[in-house]
Structures are given as structure tokens and as C-alpha cells.
N, C-alpha and C positions, 0 to 999 in steps of 0.2 A: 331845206326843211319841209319845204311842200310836197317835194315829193319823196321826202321818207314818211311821210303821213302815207301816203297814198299806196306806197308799195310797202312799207313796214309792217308788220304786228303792233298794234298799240304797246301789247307788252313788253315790247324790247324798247325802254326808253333812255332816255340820256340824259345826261348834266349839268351840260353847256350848248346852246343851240349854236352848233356852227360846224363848218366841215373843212375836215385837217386836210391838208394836200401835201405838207414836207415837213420835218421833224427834226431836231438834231440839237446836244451841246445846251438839253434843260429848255430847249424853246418848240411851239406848235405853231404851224404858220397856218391859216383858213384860207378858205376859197375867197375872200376879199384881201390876202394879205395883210391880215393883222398879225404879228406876235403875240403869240400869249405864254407867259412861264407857266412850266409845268412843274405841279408840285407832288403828284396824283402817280406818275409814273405807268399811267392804263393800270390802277390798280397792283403797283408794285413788280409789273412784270420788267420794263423799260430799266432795270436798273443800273447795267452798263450804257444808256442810252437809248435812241429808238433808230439810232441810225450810225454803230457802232463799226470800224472798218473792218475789221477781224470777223466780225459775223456776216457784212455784208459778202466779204471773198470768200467765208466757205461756205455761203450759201448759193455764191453764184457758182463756184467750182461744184459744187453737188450737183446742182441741178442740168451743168451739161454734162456729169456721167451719167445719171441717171433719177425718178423722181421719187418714183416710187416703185418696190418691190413687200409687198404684204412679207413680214420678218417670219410670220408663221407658216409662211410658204415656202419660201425662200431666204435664208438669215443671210444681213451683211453686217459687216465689217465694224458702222458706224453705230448701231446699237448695241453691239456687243462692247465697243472702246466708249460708248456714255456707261454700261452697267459698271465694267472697270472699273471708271473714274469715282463712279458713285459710290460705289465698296469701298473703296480708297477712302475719302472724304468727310463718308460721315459717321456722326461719332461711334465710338469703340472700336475698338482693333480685335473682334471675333470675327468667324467668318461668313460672309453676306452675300445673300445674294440681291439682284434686281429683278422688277419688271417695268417697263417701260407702257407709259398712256398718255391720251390726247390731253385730259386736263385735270383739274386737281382734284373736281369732284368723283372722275372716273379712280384716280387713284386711291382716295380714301374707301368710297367702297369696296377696291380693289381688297385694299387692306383688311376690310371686312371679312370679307371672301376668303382668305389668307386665315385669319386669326380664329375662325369659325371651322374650317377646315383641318387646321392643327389642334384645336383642344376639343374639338366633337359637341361645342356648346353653343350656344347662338345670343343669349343673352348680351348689348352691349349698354356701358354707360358711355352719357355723353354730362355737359357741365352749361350750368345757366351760362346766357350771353353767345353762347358756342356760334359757330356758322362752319359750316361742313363742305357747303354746295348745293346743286340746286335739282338732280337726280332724285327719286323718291327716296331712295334711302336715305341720302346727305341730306335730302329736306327735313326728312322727320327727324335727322341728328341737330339741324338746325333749331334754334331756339325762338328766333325772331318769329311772329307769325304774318304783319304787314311788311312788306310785300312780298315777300320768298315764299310762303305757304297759304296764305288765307284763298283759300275755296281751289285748295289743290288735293285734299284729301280722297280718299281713307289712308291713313301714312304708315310706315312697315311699321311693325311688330317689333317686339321684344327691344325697344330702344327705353333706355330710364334714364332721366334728368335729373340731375343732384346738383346743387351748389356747387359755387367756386368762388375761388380769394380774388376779393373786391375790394384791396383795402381801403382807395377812397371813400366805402359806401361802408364797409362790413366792420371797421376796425380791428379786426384778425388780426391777430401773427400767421405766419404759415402753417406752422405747427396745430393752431387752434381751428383755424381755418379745415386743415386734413382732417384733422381727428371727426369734427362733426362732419363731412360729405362721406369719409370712409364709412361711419356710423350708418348714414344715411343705404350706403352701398350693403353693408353686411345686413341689414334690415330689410329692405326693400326687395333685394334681388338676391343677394348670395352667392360667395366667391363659389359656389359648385356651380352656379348655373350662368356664369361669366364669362363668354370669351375675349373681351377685352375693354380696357378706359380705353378712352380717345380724348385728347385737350389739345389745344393750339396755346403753345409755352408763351405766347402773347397773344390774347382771344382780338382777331382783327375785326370783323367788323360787327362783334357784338361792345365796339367800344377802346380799340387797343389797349385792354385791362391788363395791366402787369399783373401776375398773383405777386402775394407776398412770399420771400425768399424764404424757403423749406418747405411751400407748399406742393410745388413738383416731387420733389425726394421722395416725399411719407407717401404720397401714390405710388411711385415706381415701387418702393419698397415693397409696399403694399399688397402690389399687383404681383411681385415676382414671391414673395413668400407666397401666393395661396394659386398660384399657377394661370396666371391670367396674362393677356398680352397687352403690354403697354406701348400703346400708340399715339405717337407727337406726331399731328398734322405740320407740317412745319412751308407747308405752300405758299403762305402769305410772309411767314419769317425767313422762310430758309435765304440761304447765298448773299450772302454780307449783312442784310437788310439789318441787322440788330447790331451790327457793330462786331459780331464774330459772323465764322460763317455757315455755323446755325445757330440759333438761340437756346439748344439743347446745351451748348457749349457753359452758357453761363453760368449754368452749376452743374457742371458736369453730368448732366443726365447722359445716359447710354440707352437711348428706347432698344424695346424687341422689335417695331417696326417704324421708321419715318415714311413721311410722307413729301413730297417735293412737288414743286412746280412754277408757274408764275414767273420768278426771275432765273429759269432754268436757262433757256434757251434766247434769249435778246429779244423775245417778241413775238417767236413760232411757238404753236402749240403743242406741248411739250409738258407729259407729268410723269413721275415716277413711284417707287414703293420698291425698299429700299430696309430689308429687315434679316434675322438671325437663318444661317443655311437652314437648319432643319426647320424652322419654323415654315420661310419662304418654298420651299420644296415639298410640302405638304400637299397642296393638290396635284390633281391627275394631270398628264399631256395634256394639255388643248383646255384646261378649265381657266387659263387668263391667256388674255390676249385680245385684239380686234383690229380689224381691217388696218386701220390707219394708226395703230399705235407703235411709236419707235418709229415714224416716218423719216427715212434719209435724211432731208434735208432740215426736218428739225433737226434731230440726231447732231449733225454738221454744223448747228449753228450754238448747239449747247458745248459742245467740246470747246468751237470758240469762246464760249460765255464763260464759262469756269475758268479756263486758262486765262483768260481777261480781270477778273476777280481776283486771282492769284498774281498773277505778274505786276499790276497796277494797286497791288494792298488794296483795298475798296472796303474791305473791314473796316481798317484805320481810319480811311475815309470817312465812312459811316459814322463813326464818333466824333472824327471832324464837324460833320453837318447837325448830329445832334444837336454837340456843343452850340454853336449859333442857335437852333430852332430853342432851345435851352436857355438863352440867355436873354432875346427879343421877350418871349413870351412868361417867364419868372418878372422878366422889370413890369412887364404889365399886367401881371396879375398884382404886382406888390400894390399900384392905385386902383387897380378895378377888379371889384371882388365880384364880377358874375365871371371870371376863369376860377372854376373851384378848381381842378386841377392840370396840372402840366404832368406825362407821363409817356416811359415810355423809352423803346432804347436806341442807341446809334440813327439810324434817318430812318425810324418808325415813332413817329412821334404822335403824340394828341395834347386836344385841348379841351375838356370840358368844361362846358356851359351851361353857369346854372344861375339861379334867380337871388338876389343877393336876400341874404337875411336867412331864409330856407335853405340852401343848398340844393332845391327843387330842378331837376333836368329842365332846361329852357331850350326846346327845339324848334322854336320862332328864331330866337336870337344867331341860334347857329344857323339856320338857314338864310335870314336874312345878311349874314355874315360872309356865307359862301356865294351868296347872289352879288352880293357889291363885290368881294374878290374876283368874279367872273366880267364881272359888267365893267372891271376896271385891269384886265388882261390878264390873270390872275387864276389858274385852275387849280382848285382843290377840290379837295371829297370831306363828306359828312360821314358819320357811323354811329352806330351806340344802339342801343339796346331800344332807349328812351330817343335816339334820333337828336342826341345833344353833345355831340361831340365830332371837332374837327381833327382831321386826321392830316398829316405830313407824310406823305413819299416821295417823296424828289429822286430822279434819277443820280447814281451815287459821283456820276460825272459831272455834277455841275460845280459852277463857281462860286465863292462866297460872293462875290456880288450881284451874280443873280437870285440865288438865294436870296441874301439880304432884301433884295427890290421886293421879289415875291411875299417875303415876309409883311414889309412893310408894309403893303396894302393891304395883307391879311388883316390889319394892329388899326389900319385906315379905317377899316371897315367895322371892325369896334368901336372906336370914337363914334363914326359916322352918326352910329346907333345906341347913343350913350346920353340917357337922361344922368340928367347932373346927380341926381340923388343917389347911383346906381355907379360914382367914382369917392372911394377911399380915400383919405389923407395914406402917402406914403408909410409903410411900415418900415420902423429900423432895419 
């Protein structure tokens, strides 16, 4: 830790003070050899694992054919068989194309680039809570101001914020919910001067906010009556993570473009953009692409990944591990009313914390919460808008008894921090 002070950017900071050296099977081992469960996943990426055997052998088979050839120079084999798969995969059965990028934020802009290209408009909405990435563009799509933007400005143009369904905060139906943000959009901006919404079908780290069910619909709807392109970031949900394996599945949304990445490839960097042929074919030769995007031996290690998804169910999985994070943290909200709520789908789970009586975001509580989970071998992550909410990614490989441990201390670490006043008599 001394000397990532010393060679680091202060701004690149961490979690957990300690340094990983071997990985595997839901566990991090440190440079003192401690275990520590992991519940974090690097951020949802690790979700077959971080040391998965299927991606370690076509990552070592890549790498003694060859490492790297720029795709835009030279096309191989391996980014052409992830576009394939990705046509294949994700939702609708029209016909799609791909482009392949380093990471999620490149790919959301990418989509940008894409959707602005095909309707000749520039105009995008984005939705409170949102996080996009950390690129200028994705910044200013981004809605958090501390830490992802505050004194990063002047931020692009033509982005407008509108509501979204919060039902723990907003009491919306979906339907009620759409109507007033559509309002908002016909008002504000105007479907002529729109080239595309953009939402994360579970907004991850402004909070892992479910909307309420019909609130995606009435936008796609929305969007496709008055010629606009609907865009599901789906980086942080995509590939089992929700319990299917996209969260557009859930109600059958069919976006004009996804977005992928994260748990694409087992842990190389790896994002894609993944939308309708004519739409995706709308710009020029050579207007998407760069150096290292579609790199071989990512490329090699996502074909692993998916196929690993697939042959292992890890969907079903995922609702597996829900179910648990579901069931610990429901009994413990019934005596201790600062979990206002539990949400959230298949191993994307949260917990928000709030001040009992109020229902007031309590971002002390969760952090001191995530501190004792760490301080007691325990890695999770925090999120939320208000910075009051614990978040669940467990790689989709683990055990329910490691789970379980993991949890446990999570539930520790509430007691730990639990004036008597601030526990409930049981609720029937």
C-alpha cells in the first residue's frame, strides 16, 4: 500500500487495502495470505470465476498463436466468432450486427456514435441515478456528481436528465412512473430532436434500482413510435448476472441497441455494441473501432465465457444465489428496520440503508458496514446515488456455503452497529 501511494494517482483508489496475488472458487488470497470471500466480483466482471479453466486454456492457446493483430488492419477469426455469438444471444431474432471495444464506457458511447449517425439527430436522454462510465461523454450521461465528475467539467452537450422508477422512493407503478418522464422528454427535448434514451434495466451503481414492472415497455414503445433508438446499457446486468441472461429478458424488451461488457470475457477487457443491421451500419468505414478493440485474446477468453454460461446454466444459478442473499437479509430486515429495502434480481442484489423512523439514506451505516465486512474477510461494494446502499455480486460459481459465511458477516456487521433503539420487534 506504500508504494501504490507513491507510484499511483491518488485518483485511482480502492476498497480494501490489501493486494490480491491468486484468485479462484468465490475466494481472494493477499500478499499475507489471508482469504477473503468475494462478493464484489471486480465489479460483476469475475462471474464465471476469476480463475475459470475454460478461459484460462483459450487464453493460453491464443496467446501462443498470436497477441495481438489491430482487427481494423488485419480481421481474425476470433472477433468475428464473439460478433456471431453476440447476434445469436441477444434479445430479438432481427438481424444484428456487432462492434467490439475495450470497455463498457467505450461501448456506450460507441452506441452513441451509432444512434446519432443513423437518425441525423444528437439529442440523448439519460435517467436519474444513471452511471454510464467515466469517458466525457458517459460522465456527463452519468448522474452521480461526487466522485465520477465533480471538477471534471465542461461536460458534452445535448445530454437531458429525466426521472426514473424508484419505487422504494417514488411509489409509482411503471406505467405512472413512464408517463411523467415521457412528459418530461416530449417537453423538454422533443422526439424530432432525439437520437436515443439510454437506461441500465437495473441502474447499477446509481443504487441497483429495479424500475417498476411496465416502466421499460412505455419507453421502448415510446421510443419506437416517434423514431428514436432505444438503448439498454446492459454492462453491468448482462450474461446471467439477473438470473436470465440479459435482464432485457425480463420483460421481453427487444432494444435497437445493447450494450455489453463486464462479465463478457472472465476478466479481460472486453465490451461490445450489439444493435439492429441497418441501424448498426450506418456509419462510415473506419468511423468505429480502435487499436485494441476486439483484442485476440480477449476475443478467446469471451467465447470461453459464454459457452461456460451456457453449458453450466448460471442463469438458474443466479436465482439460486438470489434466493439465499433473499432470504438472510428479508429475516433481517423483519427485526431491524434501518434495511428499508432488499431488491433486486438473481446475484444482483442490494440492500438499502436507511435511518429508522425517516426512511432517510444512511451512508455512515453502510459504510461502516462494508468496513467491518472487509476488516473481517468479507469484500463487498457500496453504491447508490445517496452512497446508502450495499450491493451483492458474487461470482455465479460459488457455493452456498460460502455465500452463506459471506453473508453472515455482512448481517455481523449490522448487529455490530446496532443501537438497541434502531431493532424492531419481529414482524408477522
Amino acid at each position: 500500500m506504500q508504494r501504490k501511494v507513491s507510484a499511483v494517482a491518488a485518483g485511482v483508489g480502492h476498497v480494501v487495502p490489501v493486494s490480491i496475488v491468486a484468485g479462484g472458487g468465490g475466494i481472494l488470497i493477499d500478499a499475507d495470505g489471508n482469504s477473503l470471500i468475494d462478493l464484489g466480483s471486480g465489479i460483476a466482471v469475475t462471474g464465471i470465476g476469476n480463475s475459470a479453466p475454460a478461459v484460462v486454456e483459450a487464453v493460453t492457446h491464443q496467446v501462443q498463436q498470436f497477441t495481438h493483430a489491430c482487427f481494423t488492419v488485419t480481421p481474425y477469426d476470433g472477433y468475428v466468432a464473439v460478433a456471431e455469438k453476440l447476434n445469436s444471444i441477444t434479445p430479438g431474432d432481427h438481424e444484428k450486427r456487432t462492434a467490439l471495444f475495450n470497455t463498457g464506457s467505450e461501448a456506450v458511447e460507441n452506441a452513441i456514435k451509432i444512434a446519432r449517425s443513423f437518425t441525423g439527430k444528437h439529442a440523448v436522454v439519460v435517467f436519474d441515478h444513471a452511471f454510464h462510465g467515466r469517458t466525457n461523454l458517459t460522465m456527463s450521461m452519468t448522474a452521480k456528481s461526487m466522485p465520477y465528475k465533480d471538477g471534471f467539467g465542461p461536460f458534452a452537450p445535448d445530454i437531458y436528465r429525466v426521472p426514473t422508477s424508484y419505487p422504494f422512493r417514488d411509489g409509482l407503478t411503471g406505467e405512472e412512473a413512464a408517463r411523467y418522464s415521457l412528459l418530461q422528454i416530449d417537453k423538454q427535448v422533443g422526439a424530432s430532436n432525439l437520437a436515443a434514451i439510454v437506461i441500465e434495466p437495473i441502474q447499477g451503481e446509481g443504487g441497483f434500482i429495479e424500475p417498476a414492472p411496465g416502466f421499460l415497455p412505455a419507453l421502448q414503445d415510446w421510443a419506437t413510435a416517434n423514431g428514436v433508438v432505444f438503448i439498454l446499457d446492459e454492462v453491468q446486468t448482462g450474461f446471467s448476472r439477473t438470473g436470465d441472461l440479459f435482464a432485457s429478458n425480463h420483460e421481453t424488451l427487444v432494444p435497437d441497441i445493447i450494450t455489453t461488457g463486464k462479465g463478457i470475457a472472465g476478466g479481460l477487457p472486453l465490451a461490445a455494441v450489439t444493435g439492429r443491421a441497418e441501424i448498426m451500419d450506418s456509419p462510415q468505414p473506419g468511423g468505429l473501432g480502435g487499436t485494441y478493440a476486439g483484442n485476440p485474446i480477449a476475443c478467446a477468453a469471451a467465447l470461453a465465457t459464454i459457452e461456460t454460461y451456457e453449458k453450466h446454466n448460471l442463469a438458474v444459478r443466479a436465482r439460486q444465489i438470489g434466493a439465499v442473499i433473499d432470504e438472510v437479509f428479508f429475516e433481517l430486515a423483519n427485526s431491524d428496520d434501518r434495511i428499508g429495502d432488499v431488491r433486486g434480481r438473481g446475484a444482483m442484489k442490494a440492500v438499502e440503508v436507511v435511518l429508522p423512523g425517516s426512511g432517510d439514506p444512511d451512508p455512515s451505516l453502510t459504510a461502516s458496514v462494508a468496513r467491518f465486512a472487509a476488516d473481517h474477510g468479507v469484500v463487498v461494494l457500496t453504491c447508490g446515488t445517496y452512497g446508502s446502499v450495499i450491493r451483492f455480486l458474487p461470482p455465479l460459481t460459488i457455493s452456498d456455503e460460502l455465500l452463506r459465511d459471506g453473508l453472515r458477516v455482512v448481517v455481523d456487521g449490522f448487529r455490530a452497529h446496532a443501537p438497541t433503539t434502531h431493532v424492531k420487534e419481529n414482524r408477522p
